[in-house]
C-alpha positions as a Markdown table, in Angstrom:
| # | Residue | x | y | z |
|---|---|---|---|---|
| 1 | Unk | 49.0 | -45.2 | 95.4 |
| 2 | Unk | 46.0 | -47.3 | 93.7 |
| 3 | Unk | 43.5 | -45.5 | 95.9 |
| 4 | Unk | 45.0 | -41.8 | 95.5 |
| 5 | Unk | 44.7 | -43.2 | 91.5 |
| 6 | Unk | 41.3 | -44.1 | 91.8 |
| 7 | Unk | 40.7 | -40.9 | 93.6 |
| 8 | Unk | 41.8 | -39.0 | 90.8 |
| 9 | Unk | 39.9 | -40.1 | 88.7 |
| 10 | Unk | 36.6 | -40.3 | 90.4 |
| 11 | Unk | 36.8 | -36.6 | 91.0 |
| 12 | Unk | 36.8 | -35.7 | 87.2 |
| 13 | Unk | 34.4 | -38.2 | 86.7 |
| 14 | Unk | 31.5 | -36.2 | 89.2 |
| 15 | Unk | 32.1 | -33.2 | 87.7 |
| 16 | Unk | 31.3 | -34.1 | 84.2 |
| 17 | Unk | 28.0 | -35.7 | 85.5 |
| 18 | Unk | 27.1 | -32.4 | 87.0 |
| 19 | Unk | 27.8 | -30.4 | 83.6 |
| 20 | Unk | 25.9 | -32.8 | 81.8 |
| 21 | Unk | 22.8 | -32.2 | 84.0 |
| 22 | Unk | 23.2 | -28.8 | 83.5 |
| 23 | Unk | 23.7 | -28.6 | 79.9 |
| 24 | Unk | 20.3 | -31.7 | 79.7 |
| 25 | Unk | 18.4 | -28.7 | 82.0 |
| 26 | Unk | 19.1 | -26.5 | 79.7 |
| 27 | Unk | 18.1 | -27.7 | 76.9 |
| 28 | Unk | 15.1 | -28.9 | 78.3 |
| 29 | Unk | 14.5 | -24.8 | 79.2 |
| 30 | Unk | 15.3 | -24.0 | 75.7 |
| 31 | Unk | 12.9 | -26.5 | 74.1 |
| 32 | Unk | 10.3 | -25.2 | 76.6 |
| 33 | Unk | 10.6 | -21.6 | 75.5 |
| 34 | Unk | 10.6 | -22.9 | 72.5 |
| 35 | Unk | 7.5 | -24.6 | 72.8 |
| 36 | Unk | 6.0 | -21.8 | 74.5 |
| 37 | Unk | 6.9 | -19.2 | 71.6 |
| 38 | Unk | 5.7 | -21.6 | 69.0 |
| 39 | Unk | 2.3 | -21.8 | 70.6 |
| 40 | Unk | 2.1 | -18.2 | 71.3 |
| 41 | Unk | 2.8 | -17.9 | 67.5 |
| 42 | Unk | 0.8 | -20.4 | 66.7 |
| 43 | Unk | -1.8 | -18.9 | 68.5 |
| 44 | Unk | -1.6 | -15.7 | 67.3 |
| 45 | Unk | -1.7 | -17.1 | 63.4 |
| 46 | Unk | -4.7 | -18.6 | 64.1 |
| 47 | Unk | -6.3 | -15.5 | 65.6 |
| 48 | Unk | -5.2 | -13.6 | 62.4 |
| 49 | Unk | -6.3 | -16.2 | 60.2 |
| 50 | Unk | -9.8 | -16.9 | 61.9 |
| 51 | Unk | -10.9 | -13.5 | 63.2 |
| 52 | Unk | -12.1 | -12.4 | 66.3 |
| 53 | Unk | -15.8 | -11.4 | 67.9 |
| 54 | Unk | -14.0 | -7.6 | 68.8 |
| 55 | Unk | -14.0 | -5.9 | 65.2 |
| 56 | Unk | -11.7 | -3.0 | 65.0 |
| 57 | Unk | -12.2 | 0.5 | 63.3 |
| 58 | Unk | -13.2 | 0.5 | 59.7 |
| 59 | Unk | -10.9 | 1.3 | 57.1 |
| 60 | Unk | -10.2 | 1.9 | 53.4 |
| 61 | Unk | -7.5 | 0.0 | 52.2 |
| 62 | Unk | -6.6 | 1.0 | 48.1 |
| 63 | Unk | -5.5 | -2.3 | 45.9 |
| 64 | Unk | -3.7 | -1.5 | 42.7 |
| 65 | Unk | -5.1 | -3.0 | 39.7 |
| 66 | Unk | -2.7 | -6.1 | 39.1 |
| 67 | Unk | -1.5 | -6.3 | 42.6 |
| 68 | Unk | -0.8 | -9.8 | 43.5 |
| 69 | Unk | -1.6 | -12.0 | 47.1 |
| 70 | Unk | 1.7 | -10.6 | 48.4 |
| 71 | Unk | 1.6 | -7.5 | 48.2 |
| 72 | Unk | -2.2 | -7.1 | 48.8 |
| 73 | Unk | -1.1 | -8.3 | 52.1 |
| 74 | Unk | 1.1 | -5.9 | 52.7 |
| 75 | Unk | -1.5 | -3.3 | 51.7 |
| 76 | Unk | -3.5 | -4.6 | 54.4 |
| 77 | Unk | -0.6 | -5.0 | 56.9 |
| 78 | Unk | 0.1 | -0.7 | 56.3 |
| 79 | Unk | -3.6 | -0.6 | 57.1 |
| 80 | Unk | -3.5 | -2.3 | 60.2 |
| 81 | Unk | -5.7 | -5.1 | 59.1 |
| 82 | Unk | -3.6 | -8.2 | 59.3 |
| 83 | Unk | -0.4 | -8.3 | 61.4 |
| 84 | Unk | 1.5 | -10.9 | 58.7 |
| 85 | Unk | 1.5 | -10.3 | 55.0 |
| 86 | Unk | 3.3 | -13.5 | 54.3 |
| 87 | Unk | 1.0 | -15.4 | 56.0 |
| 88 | Unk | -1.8 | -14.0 | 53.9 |
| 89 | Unk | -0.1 | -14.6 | 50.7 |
| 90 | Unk | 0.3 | -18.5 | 51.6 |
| 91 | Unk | -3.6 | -19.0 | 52.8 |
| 92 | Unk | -5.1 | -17.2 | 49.6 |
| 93 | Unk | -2.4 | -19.7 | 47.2 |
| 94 | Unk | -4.0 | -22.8 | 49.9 |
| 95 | Unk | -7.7 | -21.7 | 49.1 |
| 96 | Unk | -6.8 | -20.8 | 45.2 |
| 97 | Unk | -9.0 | -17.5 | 45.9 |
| 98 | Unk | -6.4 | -15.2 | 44.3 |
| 99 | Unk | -8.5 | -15.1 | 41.0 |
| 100 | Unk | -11.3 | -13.5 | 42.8 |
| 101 | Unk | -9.5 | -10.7 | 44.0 |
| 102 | Unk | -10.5 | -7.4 | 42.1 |
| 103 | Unk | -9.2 | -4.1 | 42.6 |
| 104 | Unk | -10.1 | -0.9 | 44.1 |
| 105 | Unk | -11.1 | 0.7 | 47.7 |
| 106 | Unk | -12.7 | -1.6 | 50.0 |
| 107 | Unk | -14.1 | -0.8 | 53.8 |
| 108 | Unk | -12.3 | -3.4 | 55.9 |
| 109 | Unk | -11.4 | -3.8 | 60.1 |
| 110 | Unk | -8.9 | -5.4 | 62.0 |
| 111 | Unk | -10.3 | -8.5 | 63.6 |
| 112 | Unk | -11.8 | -10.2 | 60.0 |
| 113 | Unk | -10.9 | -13.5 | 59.2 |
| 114 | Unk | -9.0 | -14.0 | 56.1 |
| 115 | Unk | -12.0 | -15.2 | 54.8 |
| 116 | Unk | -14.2 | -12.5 | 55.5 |
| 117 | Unk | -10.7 | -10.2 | 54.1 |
| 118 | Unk | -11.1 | -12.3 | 50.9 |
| 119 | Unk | -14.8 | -12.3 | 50.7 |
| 120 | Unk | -14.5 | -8.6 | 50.6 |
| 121 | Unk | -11.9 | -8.3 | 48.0 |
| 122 | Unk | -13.7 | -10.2 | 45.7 |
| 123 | Unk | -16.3 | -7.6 | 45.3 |
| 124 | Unk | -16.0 | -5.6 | 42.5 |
| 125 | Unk | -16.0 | -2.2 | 43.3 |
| 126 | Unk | -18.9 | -0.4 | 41.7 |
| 127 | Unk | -16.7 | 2.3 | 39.8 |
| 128 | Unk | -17.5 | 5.0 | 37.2 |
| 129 | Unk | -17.1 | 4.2 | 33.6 |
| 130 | Unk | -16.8 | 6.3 | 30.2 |
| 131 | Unk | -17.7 | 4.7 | 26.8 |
| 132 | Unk | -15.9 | 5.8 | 24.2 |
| 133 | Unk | -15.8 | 5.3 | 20.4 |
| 134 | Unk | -12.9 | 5.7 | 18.2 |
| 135 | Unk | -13.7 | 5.9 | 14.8 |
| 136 | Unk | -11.0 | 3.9 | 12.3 |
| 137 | Unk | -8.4 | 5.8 | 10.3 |
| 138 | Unk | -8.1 | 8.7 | 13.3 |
| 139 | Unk | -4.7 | 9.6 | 13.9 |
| 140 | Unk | -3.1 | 9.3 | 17.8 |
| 141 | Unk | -3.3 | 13.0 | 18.3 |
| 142 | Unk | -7.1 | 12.5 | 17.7 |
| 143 | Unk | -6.9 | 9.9 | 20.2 |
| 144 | Unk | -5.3 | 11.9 | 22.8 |
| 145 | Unk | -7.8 | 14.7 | 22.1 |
| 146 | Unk | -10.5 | 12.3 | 22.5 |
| 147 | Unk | -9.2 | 11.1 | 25.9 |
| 148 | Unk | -8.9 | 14.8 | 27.2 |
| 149 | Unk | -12.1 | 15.8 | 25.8 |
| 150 | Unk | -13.9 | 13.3 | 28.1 |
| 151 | Unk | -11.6 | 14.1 | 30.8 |
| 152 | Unk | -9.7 | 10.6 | 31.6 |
| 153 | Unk | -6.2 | 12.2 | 31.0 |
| 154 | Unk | -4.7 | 15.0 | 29.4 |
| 155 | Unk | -3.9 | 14.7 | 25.8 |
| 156 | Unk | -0.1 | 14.7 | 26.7 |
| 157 | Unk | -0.3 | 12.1 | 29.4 |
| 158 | Unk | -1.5 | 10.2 | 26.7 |
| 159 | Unk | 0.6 | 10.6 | 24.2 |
| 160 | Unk | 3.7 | 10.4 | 26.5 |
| 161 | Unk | 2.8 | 7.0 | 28.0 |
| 162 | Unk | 1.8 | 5.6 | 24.4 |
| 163 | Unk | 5.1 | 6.4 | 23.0 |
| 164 | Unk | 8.1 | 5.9 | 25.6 |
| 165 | Unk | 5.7 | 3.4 | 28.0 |
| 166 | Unk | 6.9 | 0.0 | 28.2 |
| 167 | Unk | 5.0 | -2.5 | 26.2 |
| 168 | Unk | 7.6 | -4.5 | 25.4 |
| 169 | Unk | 5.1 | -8.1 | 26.4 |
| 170 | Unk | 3.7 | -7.3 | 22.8 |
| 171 | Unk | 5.8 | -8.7 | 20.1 |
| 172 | Unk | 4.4 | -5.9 | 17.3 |
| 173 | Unk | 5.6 | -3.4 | 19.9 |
| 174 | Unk | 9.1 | -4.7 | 20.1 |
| 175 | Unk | 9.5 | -5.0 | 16.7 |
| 176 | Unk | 8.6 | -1.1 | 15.5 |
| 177 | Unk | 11.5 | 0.4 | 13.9 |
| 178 | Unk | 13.6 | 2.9 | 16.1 |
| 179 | Unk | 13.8 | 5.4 | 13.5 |
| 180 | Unk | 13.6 | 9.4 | 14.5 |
| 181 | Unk | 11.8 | 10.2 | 11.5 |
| 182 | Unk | 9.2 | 8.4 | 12.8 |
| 183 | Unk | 6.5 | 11.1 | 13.8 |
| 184 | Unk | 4.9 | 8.9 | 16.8 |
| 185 | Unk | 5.7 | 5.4 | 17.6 |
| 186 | Unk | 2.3 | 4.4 | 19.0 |
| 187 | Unk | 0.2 | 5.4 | 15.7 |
| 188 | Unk | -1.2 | 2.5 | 13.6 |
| 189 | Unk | -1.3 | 0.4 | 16.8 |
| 190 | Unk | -4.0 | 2.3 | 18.9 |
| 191 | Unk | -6.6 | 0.2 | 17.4 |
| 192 | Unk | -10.2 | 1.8 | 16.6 |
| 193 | Unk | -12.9 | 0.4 | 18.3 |
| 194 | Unk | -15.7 | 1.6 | 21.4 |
| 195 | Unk | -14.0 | 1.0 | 24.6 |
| 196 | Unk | -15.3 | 1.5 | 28.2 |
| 197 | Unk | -13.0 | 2.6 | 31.0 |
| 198 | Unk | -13.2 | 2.8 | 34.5 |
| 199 | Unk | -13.0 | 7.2 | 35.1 |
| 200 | Unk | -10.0 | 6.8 | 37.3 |
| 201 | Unk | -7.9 | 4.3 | 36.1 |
| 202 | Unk | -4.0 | 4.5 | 35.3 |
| 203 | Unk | -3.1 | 6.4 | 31.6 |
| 204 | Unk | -1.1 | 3.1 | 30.9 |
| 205 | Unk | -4.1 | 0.8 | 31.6 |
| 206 | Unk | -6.1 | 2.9 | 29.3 |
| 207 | Unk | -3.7 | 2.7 | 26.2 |
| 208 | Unk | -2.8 | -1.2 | 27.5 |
| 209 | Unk | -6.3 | -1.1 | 26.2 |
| 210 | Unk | -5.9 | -0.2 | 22.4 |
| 211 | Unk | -2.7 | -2.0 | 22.5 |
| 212 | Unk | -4.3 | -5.4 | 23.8 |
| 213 | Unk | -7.4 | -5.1 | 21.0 |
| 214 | Unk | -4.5 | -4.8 | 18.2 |
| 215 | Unk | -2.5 | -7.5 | 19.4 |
| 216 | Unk | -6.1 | -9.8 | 19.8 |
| 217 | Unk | -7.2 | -8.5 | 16.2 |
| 218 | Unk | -3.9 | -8.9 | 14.2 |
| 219 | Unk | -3.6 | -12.7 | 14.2 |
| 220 | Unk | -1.0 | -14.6 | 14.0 |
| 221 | Unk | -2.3 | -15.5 | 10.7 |
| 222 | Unk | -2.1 | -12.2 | 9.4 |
| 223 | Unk | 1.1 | -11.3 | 10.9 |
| 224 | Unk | 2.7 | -14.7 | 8.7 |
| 225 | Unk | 0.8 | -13.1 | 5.6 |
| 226 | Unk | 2.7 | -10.1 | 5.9 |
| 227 | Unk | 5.8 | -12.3 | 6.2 |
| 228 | Unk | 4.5 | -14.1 | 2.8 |
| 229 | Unk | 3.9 | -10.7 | 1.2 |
| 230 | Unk | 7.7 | -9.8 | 1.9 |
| 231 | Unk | 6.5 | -7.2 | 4.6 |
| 232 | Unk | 7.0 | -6.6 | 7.8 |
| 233 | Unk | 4.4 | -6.2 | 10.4 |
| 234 | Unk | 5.2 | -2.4 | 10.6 |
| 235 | Unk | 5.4 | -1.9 | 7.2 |
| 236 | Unk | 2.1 | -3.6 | 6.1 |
| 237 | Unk | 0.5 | -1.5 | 9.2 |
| 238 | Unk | 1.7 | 1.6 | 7.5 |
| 239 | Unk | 0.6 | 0.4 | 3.9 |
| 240 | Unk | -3.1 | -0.5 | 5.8 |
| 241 | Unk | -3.2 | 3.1 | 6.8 |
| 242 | Unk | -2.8 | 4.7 | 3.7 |
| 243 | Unk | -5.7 | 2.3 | 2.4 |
| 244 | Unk | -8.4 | 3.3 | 5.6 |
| 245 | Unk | -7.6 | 7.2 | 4.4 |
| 246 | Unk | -7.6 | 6.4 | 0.4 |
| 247 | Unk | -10.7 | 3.9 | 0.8 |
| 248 | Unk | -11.7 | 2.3 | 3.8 |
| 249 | Unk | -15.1 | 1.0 | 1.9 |
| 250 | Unk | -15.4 | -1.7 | -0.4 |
| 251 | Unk | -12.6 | -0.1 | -2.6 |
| 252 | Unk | -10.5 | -1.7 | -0.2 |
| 253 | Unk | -8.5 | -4.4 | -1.9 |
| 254 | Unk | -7.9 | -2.5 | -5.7 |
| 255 | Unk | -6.8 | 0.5 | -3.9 |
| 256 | Unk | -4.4 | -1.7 | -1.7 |
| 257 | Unk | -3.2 | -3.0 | -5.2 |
| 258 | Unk | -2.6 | 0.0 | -6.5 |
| 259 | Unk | 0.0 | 0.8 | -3.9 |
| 260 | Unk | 1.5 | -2.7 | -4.3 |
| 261 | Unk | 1.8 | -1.8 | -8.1 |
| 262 | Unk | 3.6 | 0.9 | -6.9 |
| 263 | Unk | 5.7 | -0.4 | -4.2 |
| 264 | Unk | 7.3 | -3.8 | -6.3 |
| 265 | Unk | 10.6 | -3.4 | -7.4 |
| 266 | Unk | 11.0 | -2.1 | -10.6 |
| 267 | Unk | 8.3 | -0.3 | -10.4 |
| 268 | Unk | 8.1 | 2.9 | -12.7 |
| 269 | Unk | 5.7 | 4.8 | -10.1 |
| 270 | Unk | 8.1 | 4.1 | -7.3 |
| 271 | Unk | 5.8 | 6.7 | -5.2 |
| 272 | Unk | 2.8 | 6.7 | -3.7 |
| 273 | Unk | 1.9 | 9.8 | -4.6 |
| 274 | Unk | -1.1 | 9.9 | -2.1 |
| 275 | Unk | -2.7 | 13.5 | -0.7 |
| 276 | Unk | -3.1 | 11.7 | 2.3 |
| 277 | Unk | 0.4 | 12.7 | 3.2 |
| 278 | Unk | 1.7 | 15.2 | 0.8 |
| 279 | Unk | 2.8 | 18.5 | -0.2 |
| 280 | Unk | -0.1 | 20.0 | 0.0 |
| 281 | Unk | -1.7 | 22.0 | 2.3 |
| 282 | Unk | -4.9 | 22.3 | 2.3 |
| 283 | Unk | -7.6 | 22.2 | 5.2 |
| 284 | Unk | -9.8 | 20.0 | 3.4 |
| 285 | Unk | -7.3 | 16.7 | 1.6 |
| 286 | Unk | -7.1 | 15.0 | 4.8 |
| 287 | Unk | -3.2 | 15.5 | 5.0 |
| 288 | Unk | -1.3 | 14.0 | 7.6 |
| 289 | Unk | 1.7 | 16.6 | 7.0 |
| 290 | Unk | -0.5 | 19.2 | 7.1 |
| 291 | Unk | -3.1 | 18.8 | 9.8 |
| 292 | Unk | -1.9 | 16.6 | 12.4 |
| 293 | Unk | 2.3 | 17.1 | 12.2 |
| 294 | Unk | 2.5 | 20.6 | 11.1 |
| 295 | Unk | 0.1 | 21.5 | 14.2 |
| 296 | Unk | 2.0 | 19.4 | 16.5 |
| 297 | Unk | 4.8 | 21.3 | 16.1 |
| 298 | Unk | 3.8 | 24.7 | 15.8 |
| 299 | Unk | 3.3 | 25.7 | 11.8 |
| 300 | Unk | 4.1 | 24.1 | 8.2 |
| 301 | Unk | 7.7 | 26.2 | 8.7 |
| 302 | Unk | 8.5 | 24.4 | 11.8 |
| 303 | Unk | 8.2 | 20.6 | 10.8 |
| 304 | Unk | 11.8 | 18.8 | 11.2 |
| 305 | Unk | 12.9 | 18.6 | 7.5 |
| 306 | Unk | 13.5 | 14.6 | 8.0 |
| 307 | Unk | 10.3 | 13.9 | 9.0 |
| 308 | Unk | 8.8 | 15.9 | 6.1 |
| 309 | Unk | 10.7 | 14.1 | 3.6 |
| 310 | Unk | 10.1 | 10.7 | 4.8 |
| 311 | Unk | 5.9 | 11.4 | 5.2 |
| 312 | Unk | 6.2 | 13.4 | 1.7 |
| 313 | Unk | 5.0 | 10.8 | -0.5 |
| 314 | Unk | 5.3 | 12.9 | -3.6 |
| 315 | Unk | 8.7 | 13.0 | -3.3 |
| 316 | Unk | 9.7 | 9.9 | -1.0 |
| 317 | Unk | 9.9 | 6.5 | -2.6 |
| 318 | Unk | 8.1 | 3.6 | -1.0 |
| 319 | Unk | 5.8 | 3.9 | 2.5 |
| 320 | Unk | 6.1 | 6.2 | 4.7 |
| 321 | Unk | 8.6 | 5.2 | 7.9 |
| 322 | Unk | 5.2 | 4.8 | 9.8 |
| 323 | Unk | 1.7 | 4.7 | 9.4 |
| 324 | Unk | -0.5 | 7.9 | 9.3 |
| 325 | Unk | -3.6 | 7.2 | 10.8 |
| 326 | Unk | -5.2 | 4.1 | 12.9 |
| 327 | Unk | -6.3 | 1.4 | 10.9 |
| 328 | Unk | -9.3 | -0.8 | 11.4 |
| 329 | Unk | -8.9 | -4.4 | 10.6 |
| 330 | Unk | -11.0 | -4.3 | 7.0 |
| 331 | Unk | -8.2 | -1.9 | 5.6 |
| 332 | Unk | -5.2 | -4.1 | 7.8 |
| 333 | Unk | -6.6 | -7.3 | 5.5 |
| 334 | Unk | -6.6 | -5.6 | 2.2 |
| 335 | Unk | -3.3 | -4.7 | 2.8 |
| 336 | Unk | -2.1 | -8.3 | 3.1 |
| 337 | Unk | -4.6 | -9.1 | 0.3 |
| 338 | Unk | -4.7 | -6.7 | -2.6 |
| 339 | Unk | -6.8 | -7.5 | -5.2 |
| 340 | Unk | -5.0 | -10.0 | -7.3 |
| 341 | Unk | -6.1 | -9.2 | -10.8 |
| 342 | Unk | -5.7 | -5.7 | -10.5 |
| 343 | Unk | -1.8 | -6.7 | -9.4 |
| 344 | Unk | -1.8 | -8.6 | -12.7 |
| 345 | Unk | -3.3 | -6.0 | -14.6 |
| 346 | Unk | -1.1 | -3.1 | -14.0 |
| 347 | Unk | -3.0 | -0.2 | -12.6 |
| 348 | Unk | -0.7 | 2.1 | -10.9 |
| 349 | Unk | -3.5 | 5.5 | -10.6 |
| 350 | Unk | -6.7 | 6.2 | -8.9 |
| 351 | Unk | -9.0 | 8.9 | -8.1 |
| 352 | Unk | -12.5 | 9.5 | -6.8 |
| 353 | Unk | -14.9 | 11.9 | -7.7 |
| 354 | Unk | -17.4 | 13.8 | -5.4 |
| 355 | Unk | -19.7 | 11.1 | -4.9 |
| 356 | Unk | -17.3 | 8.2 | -4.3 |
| 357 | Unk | -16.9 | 6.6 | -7.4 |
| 358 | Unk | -13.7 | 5.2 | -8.4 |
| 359 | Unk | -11.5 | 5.7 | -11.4 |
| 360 | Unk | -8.5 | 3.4 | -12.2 |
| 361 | Unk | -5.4 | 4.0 | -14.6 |
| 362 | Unk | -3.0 | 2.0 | -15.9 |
| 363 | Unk | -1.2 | 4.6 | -17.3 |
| 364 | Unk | -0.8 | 9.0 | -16.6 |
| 365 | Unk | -2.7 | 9.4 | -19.6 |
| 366 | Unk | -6.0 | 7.2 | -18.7 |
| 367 | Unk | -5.2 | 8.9 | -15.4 |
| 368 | Unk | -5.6 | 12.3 | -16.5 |
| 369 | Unk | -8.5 | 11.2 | -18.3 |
| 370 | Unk | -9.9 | 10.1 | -15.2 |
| 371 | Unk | -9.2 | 13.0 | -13.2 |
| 372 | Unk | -10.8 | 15.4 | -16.0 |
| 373 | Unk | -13.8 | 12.8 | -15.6 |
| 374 | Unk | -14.0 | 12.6 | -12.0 |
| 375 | Unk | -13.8 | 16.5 | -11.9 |
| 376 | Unk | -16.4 | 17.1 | -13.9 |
| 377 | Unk | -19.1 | 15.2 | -12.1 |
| 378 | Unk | -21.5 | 17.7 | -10.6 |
C-alpha cells in the first residue's frame, strides 16, 4: 500500500514538472518575439527619425496656418513623408522646434530626417502680399468693398465671416449686444489702419486681423474708462463713431462733449440730432441711413422700419444700438474723455461751416445764430 501511495503521487508530481517547462518555453518564445518586434520597431523609429541615404519622390505637402506638431504630422504622414505622426509630434515637443514652424507649401521626400523635415518647415514660404490702407471712420461695407476691390475675397465672404464668425477669444466681441436692430455686428470693431496680407490667406485670418489691432489698441485702460464714464464698451464705441464722422480733427473732445451734454439724464436735447445718421437723404451729408443701409438693402423704401428708427437720431433718443462707422483710436479717446469744461458749460449744439470752423451753442437760439453764420461764410 505505501509504495502504490507513493506511486500516486509521484506520477502527478512529473506531470506538473513537464507543464511547467512548457509554460517557462513559452514564455521565453513570447519574450523573444517580443524582443524581436521591439527591435524591429525600434529600428524602424530610428530610420524615420534619422533619415536615410535613398531619398524618395518629392512632394508638396500644404500646412494650415495654426496647425500644430500633431497634426502637421499627420499632414506629412497623408503625404507619404513620415510613416508615424505621433512619433513626430513627441521629437518636435523634445527639440522645442515647434515655434519655428511656419506655414504654407513646402517640397519635401520620404527618407528626410526629422530634422531635415523640421529644417524645412521652418522656412517661411516666400508668399504674395497686398498692402492695404483703411482710412478711419469707413464703414464695414467700405471694408468689404475694399477687400473685393483688391481681390482677396468677395465683399460677402467678408461681411459673412465678420459677422456670424466665431471670435468669441475676444472679450469686446463677446460682449456686443445681441440686438436685431443692429445693422452689422462687426462695425466699430474692424479697426482702421494699413495692413498687409498674404493674397491667399483664409477670409477669417484677414478680419482676425482688424479684430486683433482693436483688441491691441483699446486698452484695458480705456475699456475701465468707459466703465468710469457709466458706458459700456459697445456703447462708448458707438459714441466714438459718431465723433470720427462729426470731427475726427482736433474738434475731437468738445464735439464728444456735446453728445455727452446730450446723452446725461435729464437732459433737455435727449437726441443727438446728428446728419451723420438721419432723416435725410442726401448724397452729400455722409448719412449712414442713407448711403450705406438703404443701399444694402435695396432702396430708402426697403430699410426694416426697426432699424430705421433705432439709427434715426432725430427721432431716437440716446446712441444709436451700434456704431456707424470704424473709428480710429483719437476719436475712441475723446469719447472716454470729452472736454470737461464744455461738459460744465452746457453746450448742447454744433455746426461747421464750409471751411471747417466750428460753432458751439448752448442754446437753439445761439444755435440758429450759428447756423445763419456758418451758412453765410463764402
Amino acid at each position: 500500500m505505501p509504495q502504490e501511495f507513493e506511486q500516486e503521487q509521484y506520477q502527478p508530481h512529473a506531470r506538473k514538472k513537464k507543464k511547467g517547462r512548457f509554460g517557462c518555453l513559452i514564455v521565453i518564445v513570447l519574450f523573444a518575439v517580443l524582443l524581436i518586434a521591439a527591435g524591429l520597431l525600434g529600428a524602424r523609429f530610428m530610420n524615420e527619425v534619422y533619415g536615410s541615404d535613398t531619398k524618395g519622390s518629392e512632394v508638396t505637402v500644404h500646412i494650415d496656418q495654426g496647425s500644430g506638431p500633431l497634426t502637421i504630422g499627420r499632414a506629412l504622414q497623408e503625404a507619404g513623408v513620415i510613416q508615424t505622426p505621433k512619433l513626430f509630434q513627441l521629437y518636435v515637443r523634445y527639440t522645442e522646434s515647434a515655434g519655428q514652424l511656419q506655414y504654407g507649401d513646402f517640397t519635401l521626400s520620404a527618407g528626410m530626417s526629422y530634422d531635415e523635415i523640421i529644417e524645412a518647415l521652418s522656412v517661411t514660404v516666400k508668399r504674395d502680399t497686398m498692402t492695404i490702407t483703411f482710412p478711419e471712420g469707413i464703414t464695414a461695407l467700405r471694408f468689404a468693398q475694399l477687400m473685393e476691390e483688391n481681390g482677396l475675397c468677395t465683399a460677402e465672404e467678408f461681411l459673412d465671416v465678420a459677422n456670424n464668425g466665431d471670435f468669441s477669444q475676444y472679450d469686446f466681441w463677446n460682449q456686443i449686444p445681441e440686438d436685431d436692430t443692429i445693422f452689422m455686428k462687426c462695425e466699430g470693431y474692424l479697426f482702421p489702419n494699413t495692413y498687409e496680407f498674404y493674397a491667399d490667406d483664409e477670409v477669417y485670418n484677414y478680419v482676425n486681423t482688424f479684430y486683433a489691432e482693436f483688441d491691441k489698441q483699446v486698452t484695458a485702460d480705456l475699456r475701465a474708462r468707459a466703465e468710469e464714464e457709466g458706458m459700456t464698451l459697445h456703447e462708448a464705441i458707438t459714441l466714438a463713431s459718431f465723433v470720427q464722422e462729426e470731427a475726427g480733427n482736433d474738434q475731437n473732445a468738445k464735439v464728444s462733449a456735446v453728445f455727452h451734454n446730450r446723452l446725461a439724464e435729464g437732459s433737455p436735447y435727449p437726441r443727438l440730432e446728428s446728419n451723420v445718421s438721419s432723416y435725410v437723404q442726401r448724397e452729400d451729408d455722409n448719412n449712414y441711413l442713407y448711403n450705406w443701409v438703404a443701399p444694402y438693402y435695396g432702396g430708402w423704401d426697403n430699410i426694416p422700419a426697426e432699424i430705421y428708427a433705432a439709427y434715426n437720431t432725430y427721432e431716437h433718443e440716446g446712441l444709436t444700438p451700434g456704431p456707424v462707422s470704424n473709428p480710429g483710436i483719437e476719436a475712441i479717446k475723446a469719447a472716454l474723455y470729452p472736454d470737461e469744461q464744455y461738459i460744465a458749460d452746457g453746450y448742447y449744439f454744433f455746426v461747421t461751416d464750409k471751411n471747417g470752423k466750428y460753432y458751439y451753442g448752448k442754446t437753439p437760439a445761439e444755435h440758429q445764430a450759428n447756423v445763419k453764420t456758418a451758412f453765410s461764410v463764402q
